[in-house]
Jmol script that loads the backbone (N, CA, C; Angstrom):
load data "model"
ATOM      1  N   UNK A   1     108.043  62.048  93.288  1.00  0.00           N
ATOM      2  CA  UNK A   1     109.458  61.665  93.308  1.00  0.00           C
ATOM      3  C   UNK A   1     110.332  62.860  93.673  1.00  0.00           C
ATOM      4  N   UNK A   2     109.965  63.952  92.940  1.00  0.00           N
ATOM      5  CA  UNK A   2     110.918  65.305  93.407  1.00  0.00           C
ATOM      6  C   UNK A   2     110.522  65.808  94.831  1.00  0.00           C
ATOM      7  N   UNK A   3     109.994  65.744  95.509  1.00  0.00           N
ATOM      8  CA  UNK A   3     109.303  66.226  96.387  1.00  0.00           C
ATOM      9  C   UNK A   3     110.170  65.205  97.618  1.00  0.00           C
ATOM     10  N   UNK A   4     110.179  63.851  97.224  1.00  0.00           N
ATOM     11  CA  UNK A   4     111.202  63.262  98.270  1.00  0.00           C
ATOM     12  C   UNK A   4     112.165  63.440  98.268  1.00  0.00           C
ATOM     13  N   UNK A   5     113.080  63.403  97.182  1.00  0.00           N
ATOM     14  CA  UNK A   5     114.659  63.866  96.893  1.00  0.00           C
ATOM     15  C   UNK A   5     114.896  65.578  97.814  1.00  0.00           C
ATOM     16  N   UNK A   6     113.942  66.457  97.394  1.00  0.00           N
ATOM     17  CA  UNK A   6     113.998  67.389  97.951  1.00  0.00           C
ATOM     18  C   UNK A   6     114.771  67.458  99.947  1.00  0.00           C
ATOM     19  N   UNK A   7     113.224  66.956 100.129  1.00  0.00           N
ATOM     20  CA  UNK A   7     113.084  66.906 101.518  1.00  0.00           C
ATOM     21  C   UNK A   7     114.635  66.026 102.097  1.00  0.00           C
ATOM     22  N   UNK A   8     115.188  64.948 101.432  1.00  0.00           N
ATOM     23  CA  UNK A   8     115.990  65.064 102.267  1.00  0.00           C
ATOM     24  C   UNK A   8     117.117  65.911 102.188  1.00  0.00           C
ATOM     25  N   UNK A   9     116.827  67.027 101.605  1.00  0.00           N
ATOM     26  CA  UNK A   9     118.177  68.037 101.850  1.00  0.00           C
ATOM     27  C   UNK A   9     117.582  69.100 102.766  1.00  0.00           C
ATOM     28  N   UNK A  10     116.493  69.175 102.982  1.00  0.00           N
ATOM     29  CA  UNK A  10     116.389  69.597 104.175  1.00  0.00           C
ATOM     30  C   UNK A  10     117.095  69.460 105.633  1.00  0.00           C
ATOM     31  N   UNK A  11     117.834  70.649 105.942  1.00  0.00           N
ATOM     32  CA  UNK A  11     118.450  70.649 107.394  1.00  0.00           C
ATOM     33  C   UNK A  11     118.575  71.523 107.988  1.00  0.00           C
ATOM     34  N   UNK A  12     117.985  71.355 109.503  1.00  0.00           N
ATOM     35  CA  UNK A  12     117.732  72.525 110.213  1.00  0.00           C
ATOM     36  C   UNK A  12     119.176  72.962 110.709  1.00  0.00           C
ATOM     37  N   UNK A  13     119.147  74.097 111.283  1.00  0.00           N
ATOM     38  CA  UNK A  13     120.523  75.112 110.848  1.00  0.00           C
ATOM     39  C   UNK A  13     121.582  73.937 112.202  1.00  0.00           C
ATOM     40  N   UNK A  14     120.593  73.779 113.138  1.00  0.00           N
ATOM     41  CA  UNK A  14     121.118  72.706 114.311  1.00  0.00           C
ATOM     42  C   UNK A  14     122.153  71.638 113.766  1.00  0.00           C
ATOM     43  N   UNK A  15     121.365  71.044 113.077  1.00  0.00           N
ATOM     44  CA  UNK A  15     122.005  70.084 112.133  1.00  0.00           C
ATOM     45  C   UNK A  15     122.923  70.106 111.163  1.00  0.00           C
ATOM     46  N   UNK A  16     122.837  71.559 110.463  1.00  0.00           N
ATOM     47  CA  UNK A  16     123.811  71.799 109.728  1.00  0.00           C
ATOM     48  C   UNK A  16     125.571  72.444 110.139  1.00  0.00           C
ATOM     49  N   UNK A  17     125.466  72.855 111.326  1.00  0.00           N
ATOM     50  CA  UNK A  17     125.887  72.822 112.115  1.00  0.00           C
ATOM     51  C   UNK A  17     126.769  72.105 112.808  1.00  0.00           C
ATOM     52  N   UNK A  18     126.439  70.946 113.114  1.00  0.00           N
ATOM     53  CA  UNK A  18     126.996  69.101 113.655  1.00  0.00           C
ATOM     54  C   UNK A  18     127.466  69.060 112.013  1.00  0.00           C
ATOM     55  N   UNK A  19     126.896  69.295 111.201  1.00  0.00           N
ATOM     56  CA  UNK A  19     127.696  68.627 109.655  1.00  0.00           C
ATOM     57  C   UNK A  19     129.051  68.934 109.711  1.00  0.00           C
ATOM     58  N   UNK A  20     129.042  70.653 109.755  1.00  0.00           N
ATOM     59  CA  UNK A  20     130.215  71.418 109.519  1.00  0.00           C
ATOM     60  C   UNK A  20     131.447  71.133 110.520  1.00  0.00           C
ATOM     61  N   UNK A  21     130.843  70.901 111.606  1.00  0.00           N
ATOM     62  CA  UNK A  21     131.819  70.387 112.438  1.00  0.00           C
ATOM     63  C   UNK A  21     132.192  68.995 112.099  1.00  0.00           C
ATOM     64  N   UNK A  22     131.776  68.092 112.207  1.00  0.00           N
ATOM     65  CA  UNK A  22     131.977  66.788 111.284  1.00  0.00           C
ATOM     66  C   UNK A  22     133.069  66.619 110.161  1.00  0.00           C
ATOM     67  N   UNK A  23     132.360  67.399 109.493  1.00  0.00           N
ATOM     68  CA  UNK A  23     133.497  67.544 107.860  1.00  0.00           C
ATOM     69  C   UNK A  23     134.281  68.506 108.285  1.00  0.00           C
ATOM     70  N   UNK A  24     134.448  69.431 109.290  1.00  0.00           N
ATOM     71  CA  UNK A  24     135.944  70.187 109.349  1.00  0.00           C
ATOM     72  C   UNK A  24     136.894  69.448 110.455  1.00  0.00           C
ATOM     73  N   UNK A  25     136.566  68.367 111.406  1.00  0.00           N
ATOM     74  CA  UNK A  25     137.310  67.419 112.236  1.00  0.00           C
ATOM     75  C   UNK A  25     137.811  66.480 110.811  1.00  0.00           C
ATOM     76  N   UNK A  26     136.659  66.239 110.174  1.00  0.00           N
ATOM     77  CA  UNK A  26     137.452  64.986 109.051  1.00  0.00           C
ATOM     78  C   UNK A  26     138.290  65.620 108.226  1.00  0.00           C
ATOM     79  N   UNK A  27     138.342  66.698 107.950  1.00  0.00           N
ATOM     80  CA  UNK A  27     138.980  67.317 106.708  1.00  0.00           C
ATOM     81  C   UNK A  27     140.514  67.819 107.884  1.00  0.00           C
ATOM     82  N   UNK A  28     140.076  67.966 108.881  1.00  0.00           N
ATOM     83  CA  UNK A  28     141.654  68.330 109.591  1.00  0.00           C
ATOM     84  C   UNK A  28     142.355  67.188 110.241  1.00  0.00           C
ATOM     85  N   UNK A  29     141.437  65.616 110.392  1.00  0.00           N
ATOM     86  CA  UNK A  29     142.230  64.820 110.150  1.00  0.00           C
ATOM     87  C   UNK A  29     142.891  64.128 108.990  1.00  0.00           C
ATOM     88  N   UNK A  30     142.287  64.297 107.703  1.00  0.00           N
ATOM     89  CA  UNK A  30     142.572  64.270 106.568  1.00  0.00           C
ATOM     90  C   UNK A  30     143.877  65.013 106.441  1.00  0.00           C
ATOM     91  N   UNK A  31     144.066  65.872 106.637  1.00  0.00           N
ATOM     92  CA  UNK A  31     145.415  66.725 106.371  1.00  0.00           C
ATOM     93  C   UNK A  31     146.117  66.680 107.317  1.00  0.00           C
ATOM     94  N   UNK A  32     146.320  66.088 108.525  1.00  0.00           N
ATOM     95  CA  UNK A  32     147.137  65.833 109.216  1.00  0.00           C
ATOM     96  C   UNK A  32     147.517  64.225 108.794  1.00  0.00           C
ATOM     97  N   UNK A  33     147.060  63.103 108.774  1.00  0.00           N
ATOM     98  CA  UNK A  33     147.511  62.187 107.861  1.00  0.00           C
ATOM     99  C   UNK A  33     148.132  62.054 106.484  1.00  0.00           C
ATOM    100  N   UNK A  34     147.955  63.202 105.667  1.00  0.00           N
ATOM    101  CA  UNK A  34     148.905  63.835 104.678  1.00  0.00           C
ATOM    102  C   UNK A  34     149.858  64.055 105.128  1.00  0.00           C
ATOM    103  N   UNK A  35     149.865  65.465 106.028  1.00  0.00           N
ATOM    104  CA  UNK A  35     151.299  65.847 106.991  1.00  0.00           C
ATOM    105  C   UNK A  35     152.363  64.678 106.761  1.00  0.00           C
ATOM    106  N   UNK A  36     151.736  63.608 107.894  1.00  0.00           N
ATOM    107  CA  UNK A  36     152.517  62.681 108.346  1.00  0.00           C
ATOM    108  C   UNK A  36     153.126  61.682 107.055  1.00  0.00           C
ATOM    109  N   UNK A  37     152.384  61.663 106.033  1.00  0.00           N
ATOM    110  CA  UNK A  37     152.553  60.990 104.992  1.00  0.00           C
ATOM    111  C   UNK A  37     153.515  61.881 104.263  1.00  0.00           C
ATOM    112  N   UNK A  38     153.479  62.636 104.093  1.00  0.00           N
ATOM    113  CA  UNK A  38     154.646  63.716 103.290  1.00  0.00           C
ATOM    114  C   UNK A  38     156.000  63.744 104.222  1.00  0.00           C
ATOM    115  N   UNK A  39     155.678  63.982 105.694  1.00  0.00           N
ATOM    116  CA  UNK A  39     156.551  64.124 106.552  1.00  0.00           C
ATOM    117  C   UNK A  39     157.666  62.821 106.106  1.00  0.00           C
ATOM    118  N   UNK A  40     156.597  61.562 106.567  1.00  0.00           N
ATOM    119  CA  UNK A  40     157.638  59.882 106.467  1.00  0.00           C
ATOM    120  C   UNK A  40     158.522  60.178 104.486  1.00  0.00           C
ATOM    121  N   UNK A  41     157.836  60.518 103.683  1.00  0.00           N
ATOM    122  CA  UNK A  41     158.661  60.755 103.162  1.00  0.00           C
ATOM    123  C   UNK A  41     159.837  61.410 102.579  1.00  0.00           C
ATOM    124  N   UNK A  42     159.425  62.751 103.072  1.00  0.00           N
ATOM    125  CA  UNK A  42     160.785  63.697 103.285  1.00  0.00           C
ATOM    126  C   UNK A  42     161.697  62.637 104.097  1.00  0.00           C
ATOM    127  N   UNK A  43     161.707  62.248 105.393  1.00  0.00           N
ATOM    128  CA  UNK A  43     162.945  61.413 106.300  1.00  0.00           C
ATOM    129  C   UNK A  43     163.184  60.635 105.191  1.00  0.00           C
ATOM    130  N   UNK A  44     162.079  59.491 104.089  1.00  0.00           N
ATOM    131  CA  UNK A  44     163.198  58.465 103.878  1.00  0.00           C
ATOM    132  C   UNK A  44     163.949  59.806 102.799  1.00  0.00           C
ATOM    133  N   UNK A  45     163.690  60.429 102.255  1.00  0.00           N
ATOM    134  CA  UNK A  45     164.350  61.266 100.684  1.00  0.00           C
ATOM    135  C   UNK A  45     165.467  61.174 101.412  1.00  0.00           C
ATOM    136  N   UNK A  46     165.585  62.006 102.703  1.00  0.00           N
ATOM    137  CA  UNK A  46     167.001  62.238 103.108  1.00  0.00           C
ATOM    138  C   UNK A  46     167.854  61.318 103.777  1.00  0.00           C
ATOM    139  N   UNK A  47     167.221  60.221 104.240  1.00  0.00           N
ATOM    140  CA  UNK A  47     168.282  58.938 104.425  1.00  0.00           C
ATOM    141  C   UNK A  47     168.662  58.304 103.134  1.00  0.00           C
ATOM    142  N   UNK A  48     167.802  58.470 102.350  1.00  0.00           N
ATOM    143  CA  UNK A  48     168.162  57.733 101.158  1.00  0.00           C
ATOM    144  C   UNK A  48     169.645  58.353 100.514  1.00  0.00           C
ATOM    145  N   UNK A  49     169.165  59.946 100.323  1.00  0.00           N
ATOM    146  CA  UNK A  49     170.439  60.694 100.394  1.00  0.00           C
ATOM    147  C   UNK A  49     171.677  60.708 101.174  1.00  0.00           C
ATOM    148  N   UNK A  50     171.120  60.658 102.786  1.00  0.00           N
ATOM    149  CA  UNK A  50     172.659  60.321 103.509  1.00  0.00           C
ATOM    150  C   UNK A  50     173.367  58.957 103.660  1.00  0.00           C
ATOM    151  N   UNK A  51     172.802  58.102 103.031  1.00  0.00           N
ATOM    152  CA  UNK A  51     172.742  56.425 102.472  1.00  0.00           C
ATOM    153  C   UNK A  51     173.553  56.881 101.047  1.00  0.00           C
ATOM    154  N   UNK A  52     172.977  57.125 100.137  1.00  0.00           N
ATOM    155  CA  UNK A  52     173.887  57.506  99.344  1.00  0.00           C
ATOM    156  C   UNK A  52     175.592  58.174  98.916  1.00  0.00           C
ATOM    157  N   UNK A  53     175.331  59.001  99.754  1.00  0.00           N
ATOM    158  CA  UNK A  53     176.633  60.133 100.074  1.00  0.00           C
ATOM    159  C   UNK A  53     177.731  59.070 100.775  1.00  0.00           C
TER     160      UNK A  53
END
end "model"
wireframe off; spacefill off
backbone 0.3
color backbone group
């Protein structure tokens, strides 16, 4: 049983490689969809504010 669990964490450096790139495209689209999500709400804060005023 340990011996299979093992093996699949086996990864050749090739492969590990394609991971890192993988998870750093997802992780920098991840935070650019934040951006934009923080962004849309800063605009409404301040219409809400110049709506207010």
């Amino acid at each position: 049983d340990q011996e299979e669990g093992s093996a699949e964490l086996i990864v050749t450096p090739a492969e590990g490689a394609d991971l890192r790139e993988l998870l750093k495209k997802e992780l920098q689209r991840t935070i650019s969809i934040q951006q934009v999500e923080s962004l849309k709400k800063q605009r409404l804060a301040s219409e809400a504010v110049a709506a207010a005023e």
